[in-house]
Every structure is written in C-alpha cells, then in structure tokens.
N, C-alpha and C positions, 0 to 999 in steps of 0.2 A: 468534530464530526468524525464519527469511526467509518472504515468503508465498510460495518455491517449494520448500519443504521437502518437499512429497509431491508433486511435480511428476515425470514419469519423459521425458526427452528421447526427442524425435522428429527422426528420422533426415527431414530435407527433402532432397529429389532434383528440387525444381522448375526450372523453365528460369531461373525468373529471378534465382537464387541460380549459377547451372551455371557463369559466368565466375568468378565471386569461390572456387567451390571449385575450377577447375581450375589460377589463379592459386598456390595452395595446394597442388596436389597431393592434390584429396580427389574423391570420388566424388558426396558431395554433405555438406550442413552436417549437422550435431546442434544442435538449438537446443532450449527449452523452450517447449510450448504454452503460449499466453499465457491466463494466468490470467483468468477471468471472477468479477470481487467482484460483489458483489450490494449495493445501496440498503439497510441493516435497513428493513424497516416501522416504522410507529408502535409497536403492541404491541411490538418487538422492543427498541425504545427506551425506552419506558415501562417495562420490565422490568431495566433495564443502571444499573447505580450511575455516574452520572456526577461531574462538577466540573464548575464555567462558571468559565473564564477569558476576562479580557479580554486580545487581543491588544494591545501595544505596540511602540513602534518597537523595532528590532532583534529580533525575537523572530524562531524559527525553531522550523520542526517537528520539528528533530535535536533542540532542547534540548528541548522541551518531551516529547519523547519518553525524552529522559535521564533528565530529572525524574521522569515519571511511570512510567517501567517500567524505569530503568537500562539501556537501552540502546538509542541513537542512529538506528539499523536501523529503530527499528520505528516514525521519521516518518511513513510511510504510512497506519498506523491513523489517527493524529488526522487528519492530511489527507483519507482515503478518508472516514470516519464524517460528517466534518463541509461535505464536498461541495469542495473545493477542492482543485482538481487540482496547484498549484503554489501557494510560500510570495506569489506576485506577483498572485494571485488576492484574498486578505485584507489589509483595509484597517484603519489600527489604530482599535482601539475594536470593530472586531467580536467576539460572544458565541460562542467555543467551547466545545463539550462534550467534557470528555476523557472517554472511558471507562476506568473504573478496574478491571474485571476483564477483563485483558487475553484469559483463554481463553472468558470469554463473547462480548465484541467477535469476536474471532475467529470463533468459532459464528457471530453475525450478519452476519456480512459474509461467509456463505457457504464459509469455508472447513475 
C-alpha cells in the first residue's frame, strides 16, 4: 500500500515547471498533490497496539518495515508515527514504537 494510493494527479500548468514541460514536449506536468499526514494525538496513540524497539546499528526503516508488515514500502509508517523524517535522524538506543495494526496506523496518520 503506497500512501498515494487514492491520490488523483493534478495536471500543473505553473510558470515554474513551463521550461522543464516544454524541454519534454508537454503542455504542462502531471504530478501528485503532496499528501498532508497528520501527528496521531495522544488518544489516538493510546488506542494503537504498539511494540518498543530499540534501534541498533545498521537497522533501517525498509527492514523493520519487512518485519513487521512484510513489505519494505511501507518505511514511512514507522518513520512518520514515530517523528523522524530520515533513518539519519535516530541514534541507536533510541525507543521506537511500531504500530502493529497497520490499517489502524493508517486511519491515524490521517489517511
């Protein structure tokens, strides 16, 4: 599941894209409005079956997304839920929470 799965492209016709479509032979881009996740609240957290893992050297948000949902893709959950924008943000020893019902995480994180 990508988080642009119900996303419906928007045709851009801005000036500042105008060089790079006419480079191309286009009228103007198609790209996807940029998705707005949402922080869950506390309640919304206090409601979600988690795990605390401790980060360790070489760990990555692909695998730990392997592990815990079988597919690699969906790094962005544990990274977005748990406030770190990149794997270069978490230092090891830090306490993450995976969430383990992937379509309730989903619900809270607004989409």
């Amino acid at each position: 599941m990508s988080r642009y799965t119900n996303e419906i492209p928007i045709n851009n016709d801005s000036e500042f894209y105008s060089s790079l479509a006419e480079k191309r032979g286009l009228k103007s881009i198609n790209q996807i409005e940029t998705v707005v996740l949402k922080n869950p609240e506390i309640f919304e957290r206090i409601s979600l079956n988690t795990d605390t893992y401790i980060w360790k050297y070489s760990d990555r948000f692909y695998k730990l997304a392997f592990t815990y949902y079988g597919d690699p893709k969906l790094w962005w959950v544990i990274a977005w839920y748990n406030g770190y924008p990149t794997e270069a943000n978490v230092k090891i020893g830090d306490v993450l929470d995976i969430p383990l019902d992937l379509e309730e995480v989903i619900q809270a994180l607004g989409l």
